[in-house]
N, C-alpha and C positions, 0 to 999 in steps of 0.2 A: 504494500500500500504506500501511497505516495501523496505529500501534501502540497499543494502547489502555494504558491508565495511570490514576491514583487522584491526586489530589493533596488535600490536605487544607488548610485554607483558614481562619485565624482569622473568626469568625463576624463581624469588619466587613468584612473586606477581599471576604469572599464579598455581603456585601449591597451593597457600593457595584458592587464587579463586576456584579452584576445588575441594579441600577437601570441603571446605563450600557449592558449592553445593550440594557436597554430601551427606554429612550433612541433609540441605536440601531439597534434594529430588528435586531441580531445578538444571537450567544449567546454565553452562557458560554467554552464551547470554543473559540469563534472569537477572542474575545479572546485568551484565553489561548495561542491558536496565533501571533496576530499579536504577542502582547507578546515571545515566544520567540523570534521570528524577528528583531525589534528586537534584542533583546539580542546574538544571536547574531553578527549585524551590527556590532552596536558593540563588542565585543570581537576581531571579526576588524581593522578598525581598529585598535586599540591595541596600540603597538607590543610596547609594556612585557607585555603576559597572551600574544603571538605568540612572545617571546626566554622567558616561562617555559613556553607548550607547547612551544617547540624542545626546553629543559634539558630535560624531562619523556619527550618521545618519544628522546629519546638515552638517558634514565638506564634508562626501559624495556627500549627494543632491548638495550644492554648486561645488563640482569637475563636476559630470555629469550636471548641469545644465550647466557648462563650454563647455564640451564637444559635447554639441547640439549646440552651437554657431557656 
């Protein structure tokens, strides 16, 4: 399954993205799927953005648990 999305692109960083796929022999979206999947990677690594999703999904659950009251 697939979620489709807009992203908006200062007009270099959208030309160098496209030389490079060119380059490449991929596309636009495919970059952009592999650069997201990098990143997502590298912040699951770190410990420091994992101790602030924790505080996050706590301060969360405690709001909705409010809000079932």
């Amino acid at each position: 399954m697939t979620k489709q999305t807009t992203v908006r692109l200062p007009e270099d960083l959208a030309e160098e993205a496209e030389a490079v796929t060119r380059v490449n022999g991929t596309s636009v979206n495919a970059l952009i799927i592999e650069s997201l999947a990098a990143e997502i990677a590298r912040v699951r690594a770190d410990n420091e953005f994992t101790t602030r999703l924790s505080k996050n999904l706590e301060r969360d659950k405690e709001l909705l648990d409010r809000l079932v009251r």
